[in-house]
N, C-alpha and C positions, 0 to 999 in steps of 0.2 A: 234220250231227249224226251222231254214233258209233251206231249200231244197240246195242238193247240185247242183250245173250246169252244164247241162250238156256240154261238152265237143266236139269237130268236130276236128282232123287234117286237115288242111288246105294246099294248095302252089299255091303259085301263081308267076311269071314272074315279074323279076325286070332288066329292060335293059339285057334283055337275059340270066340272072342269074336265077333261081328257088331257091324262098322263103319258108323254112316250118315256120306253124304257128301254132298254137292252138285259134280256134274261140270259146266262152265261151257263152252259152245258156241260157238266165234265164230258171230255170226248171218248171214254170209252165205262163201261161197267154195266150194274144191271139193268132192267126196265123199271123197276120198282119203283114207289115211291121214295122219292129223296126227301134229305133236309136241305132247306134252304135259310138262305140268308139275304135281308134287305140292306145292301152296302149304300151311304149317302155321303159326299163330302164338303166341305168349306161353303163359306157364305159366299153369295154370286154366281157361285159354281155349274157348270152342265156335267152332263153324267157321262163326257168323252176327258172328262180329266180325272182328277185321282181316285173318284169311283170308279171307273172300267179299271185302272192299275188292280186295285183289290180286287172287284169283282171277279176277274181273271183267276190273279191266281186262287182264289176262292175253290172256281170251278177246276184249277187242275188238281186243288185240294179234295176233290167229291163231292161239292157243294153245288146247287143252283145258285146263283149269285144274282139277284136283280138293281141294278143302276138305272137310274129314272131322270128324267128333268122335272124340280119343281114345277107347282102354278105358276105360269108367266117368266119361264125361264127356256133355254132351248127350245127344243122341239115340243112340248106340251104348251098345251090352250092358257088361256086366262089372262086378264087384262086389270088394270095396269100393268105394263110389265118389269120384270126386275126391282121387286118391290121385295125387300129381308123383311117376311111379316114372319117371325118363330109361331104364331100359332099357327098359322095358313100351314108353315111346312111342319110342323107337328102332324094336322091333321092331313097332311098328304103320306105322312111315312106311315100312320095308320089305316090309309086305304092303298100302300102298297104291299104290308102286312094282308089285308085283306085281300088282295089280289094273289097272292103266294098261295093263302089259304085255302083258295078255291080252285088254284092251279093241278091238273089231273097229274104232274110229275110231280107235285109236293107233298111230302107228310105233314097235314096239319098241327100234328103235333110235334113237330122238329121245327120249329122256325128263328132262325135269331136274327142280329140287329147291329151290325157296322158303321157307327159314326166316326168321321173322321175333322178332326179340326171342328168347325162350328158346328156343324149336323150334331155331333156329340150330345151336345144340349138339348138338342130336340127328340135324337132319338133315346135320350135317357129319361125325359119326360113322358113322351110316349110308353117307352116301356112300363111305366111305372102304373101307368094306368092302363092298359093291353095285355090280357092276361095270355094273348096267344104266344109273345113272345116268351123264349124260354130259355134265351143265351143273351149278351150284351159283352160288345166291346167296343171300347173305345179306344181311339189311335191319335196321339198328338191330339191330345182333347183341349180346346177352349170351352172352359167352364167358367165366366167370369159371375161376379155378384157384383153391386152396387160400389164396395170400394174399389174392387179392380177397375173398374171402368172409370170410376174418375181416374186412376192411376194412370189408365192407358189412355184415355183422352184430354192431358191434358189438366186435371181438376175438377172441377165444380165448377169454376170460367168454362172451359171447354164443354163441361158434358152441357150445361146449358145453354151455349151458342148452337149446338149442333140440337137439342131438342126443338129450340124456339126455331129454328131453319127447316124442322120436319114439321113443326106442328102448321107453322103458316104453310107447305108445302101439300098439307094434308087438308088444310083449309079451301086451298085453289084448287085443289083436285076436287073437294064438293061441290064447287063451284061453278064446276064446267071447264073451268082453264086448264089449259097443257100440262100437264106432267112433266112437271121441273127433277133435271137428270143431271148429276154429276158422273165424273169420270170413277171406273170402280177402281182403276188406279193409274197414280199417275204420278212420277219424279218431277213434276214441275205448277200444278195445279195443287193448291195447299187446300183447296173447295173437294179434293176425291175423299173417297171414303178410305182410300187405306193410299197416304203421300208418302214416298220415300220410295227407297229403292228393293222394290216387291218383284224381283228380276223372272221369277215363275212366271208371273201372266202377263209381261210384257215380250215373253219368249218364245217365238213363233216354234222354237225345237221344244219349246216345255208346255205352257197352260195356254198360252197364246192360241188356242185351236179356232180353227173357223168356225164353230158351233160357239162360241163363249161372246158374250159382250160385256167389253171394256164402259160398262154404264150401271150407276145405283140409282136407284128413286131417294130424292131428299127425302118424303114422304116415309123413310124405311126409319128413318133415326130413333126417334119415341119406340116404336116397335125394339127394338135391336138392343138399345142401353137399357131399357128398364126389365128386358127380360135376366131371368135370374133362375137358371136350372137347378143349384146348390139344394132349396127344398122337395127336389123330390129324391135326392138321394138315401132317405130313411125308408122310402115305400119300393125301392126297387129291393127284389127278396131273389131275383134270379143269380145263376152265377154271371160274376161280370168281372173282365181283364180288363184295364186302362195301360197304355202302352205310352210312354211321356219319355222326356230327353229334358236335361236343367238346362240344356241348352233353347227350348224350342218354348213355347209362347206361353205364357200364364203358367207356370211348372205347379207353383202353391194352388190353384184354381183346380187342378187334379187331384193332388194331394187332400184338401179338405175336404171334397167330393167323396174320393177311395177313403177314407174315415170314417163318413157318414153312411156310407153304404148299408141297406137292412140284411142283404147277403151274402153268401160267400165271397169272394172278392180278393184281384192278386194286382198290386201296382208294378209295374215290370220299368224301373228304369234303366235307358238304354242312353246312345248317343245322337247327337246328330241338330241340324237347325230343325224350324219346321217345315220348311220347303223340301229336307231332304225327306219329310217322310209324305212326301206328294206323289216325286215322280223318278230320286233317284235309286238306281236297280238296286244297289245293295241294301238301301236301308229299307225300299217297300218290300224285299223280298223276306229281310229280317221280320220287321213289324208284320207281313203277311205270314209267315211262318207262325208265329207265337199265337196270333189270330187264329189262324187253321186249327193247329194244336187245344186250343181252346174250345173251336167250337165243336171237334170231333171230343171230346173229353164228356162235353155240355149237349151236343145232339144227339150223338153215334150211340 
């Protein structure tokens, strides 16, 4: 039987914001400096959902494993809250990067970079420009560009109902007025940001966690669609696995990604929706394996 990990609360300083974290311990080996790994997941997300899944097994893998809450997300500072700004959390994976770095169990020279679903984008931008990181994987990667987006929202009607709905929402937030919030999902509210049936985070036994809030900032939209990860995949030069399923979300959005790549680079496709590569045991355990395998390959 696999020792469980131990576990550390962590916070560390992100552009004058304070981050909590959860740092994840292999439970037995040397004192040495380790390699570590900054795991992040899905947009909306706090670091008791499918970050701690990977994190975990991460650390039974030999790895310190750091799961964090963005700016204005769970447990960490920062206001407005619940606001998907991809540079905000760019720049927070790069001062949790920096907080590895200076961590006394870390080899600053072993560090890599686990995006999962949306994080993906951020932290493939990141890496791109972060010379400390030296590994990248990506798991059930949403990588969208400009025509995915209209694809997935809807058109060019839809992407610009929901930009003009953030940009006046961004306007009243200058303004002084409330921070106008929709549902972050919801089977009956066609106003949330992800409507239909997203049974993960309405599932008190799955994402549903009491650290998570069921709310998006309209304000998030402009930020969210216009971002576009695809150009930095010529500058990342580390090695990097993408781990996708034709079943799970954007599958081409990886695909043109792992192309463009400037580095080594291996597209692993496997099976499964993308919620199964969240929180169910076989398929995190699979996609954590090949991960592990990876980054002992890429650290060790």
């Amino acid at each position: 039987m696999t020792a469980t990990p131990a576990t550390e609360r962590v916070a560390f300083d992100s552009d004058g914001t304070t981050l909590v974290g959860a740092l994840y311990r292999p439970a037995a080996g040397d004192r040495g400096r380790k390699p570590a790994v900054v795991v992040t997941g899905s947009w909306t997300t706090v670091k008791e959902q499918m970050a701690a899944e990977y994190a975990r097994r991460l650390a039974e893998a030999g790895f310190l494993a750091l799961a964090f809450d963005f700016t204005g997300f769970g447990e960490s500072g920062g206001l407005p809250r619940q606001v998907e700004s991809p540079d905000r959390k760019i720049r927070d994976i790069h001062s949790a990067v920096t907080f590895l770095a200076g961590h006394g169990s870390v080899d600053p020279g072993r560090i890599g970079a686990l995006g999962v679903c949306a994080s993906s984008g951020y932290t493939a931008v990141n890496t791109a420009d972060d010379p400390r990181v030296r590994s990248l994987a990506l798991v059930a990667p949403w990588l969208h560009d400009a025509a995915l987006v209209r694809e997935i929202y809807g058109g060019a009607e839809g992407v610009r109902q929901r930009m003009e709905a953030g940009q006046e929402a961004q306007k009243e937030q200058a303004n002084g007025e409330p921070v106008r919030y929709v549902p972050a999902v919801s089977t009956t509210d066609p106003e949330a940001a992800m409507f239909g049936p997203f049974d993960y985070y309405l599932d008190e036994k799955r994402g549903a966690v009491p650290a998570w809030v069921n709310s998006f900032a309209v304000m998030s939209w402009p930020h969210w669609l216009t971002f576009d990860p695809q150009p930095a995949a010529p500058r990342i030069k580390v090695p990097t696995l993408l781990v996708h399923s034709r079943e799970a979300a954007i599958p081409e959005g990886a695909e043109k990604f792992s192309g463009a790549l400037g580095g080594p680079s291996s597209l692993v496709w496997t099976s499964g929706t993308q919620f199964d590569f969240y929180d169910q045991d076989a398929k995190v355990t699979e996609a954590a394996a090949l991960v592990a395998r990876h980054f002992t390959q890429t650290l060790l």
